[in-house]
C-alpha positions, 0 to 999 in steps of 0.5 A: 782726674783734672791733674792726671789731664794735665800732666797728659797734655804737658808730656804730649806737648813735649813729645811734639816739641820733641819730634818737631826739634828731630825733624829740624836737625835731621833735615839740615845737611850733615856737612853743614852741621858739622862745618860749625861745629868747633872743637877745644878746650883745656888741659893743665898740669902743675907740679911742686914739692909735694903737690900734683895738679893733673887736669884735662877738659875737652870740650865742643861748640855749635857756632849758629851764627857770628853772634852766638855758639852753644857747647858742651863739655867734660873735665876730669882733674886729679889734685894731691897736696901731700900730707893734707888732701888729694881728691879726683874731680870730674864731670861736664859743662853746657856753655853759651858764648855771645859775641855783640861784637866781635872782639867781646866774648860774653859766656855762661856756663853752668858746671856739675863736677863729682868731687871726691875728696880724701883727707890725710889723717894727721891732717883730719885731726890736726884740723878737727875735720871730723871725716876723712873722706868727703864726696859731693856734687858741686854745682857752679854758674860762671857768667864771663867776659873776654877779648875774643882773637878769633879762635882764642879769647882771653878772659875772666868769669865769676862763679856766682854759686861760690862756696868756699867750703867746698874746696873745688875753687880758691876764689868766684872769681878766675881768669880764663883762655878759651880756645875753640878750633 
């Protein structure tokens, strides 16, 4: 009985919070809302003898002052090494971007990507890799920083969840270029 009480206050806690969040939004003026919000992204394709790698991944933030921005994003990618593997990837992103100055972009971004992955045969077996076809979620952790020009900043984030054996990225840690309009 205690802990039915409890988790009645705790849902009604945020149901209040809740209404509290809308009630906030709602009252800002719609043009200033949008005047912060920033648009961007990224986009990529790498071609070889025998190797396609097709990526896509827009994104938007909400820039609440000079200091801090916070966003979403989706990316999808297709990635084929002939006679090895191809694999579709895809899902979304929730970033926050700190400026103490501003010339450093400091960043987390917490990543969930869908991986669908499917092994050539004479690969699977030439390899002992017992299955064919591996789907999964992957789950990543970037925290980053980089020189920030304005609408572009340069530089690099470490995925502090990094398993190799996943195959969804080669190494933790990866340059990057953000840009955000």
């Amino acid at each position: 009985m205690k802990t039915t009480f409890i988790i009645f206050l705790t849902k009604f806690r945020l149901l209040i919070l809740l209404a509290l969040t809308f009630s906030t939004v709602s009252a800002q003026d719609e043009d200033d809302f949008w005047s912060h919000v920033r648009f961007g992204g990224g986009a990529g394709a790498a071609f070889g003898s025998g190797y396609t790698d097709i990526m896509l991944a827009p994104g938007a933030i909400y820039q609440f002052n000079q200091y801090a921005a916070l966003g979403v994003g989706v990316q999808g990618s297709y990635v084929k090494q002939k006679y090895f593997y191809d694999s579709w990837i895809y899902g979304g992103s929730l970033i926050g971007l700190f400026n103490p100055i501003p010339e450093i972009q400091l960043s987390a971004e917490l990543e969930q990507l869908r991986v669908n992955l499917q092994y050539d045969e004479r690969y699977a077996a030439d390899s002992n890799i017992l299955y064919t076809e591996r789907n999964f979620w992957n789950t990543a952790l970037f925290l980053g920083a980089g020189y920030n020009t304005g609408n572009v900043t340069i530089g690099v984030r470490y995925n502090i969840l990094f398993n190799e054996n996943d195959m969804v990225y080669s190494d933790a840690l990866m340059p990057f270029i953000r840009v955000y309009f």
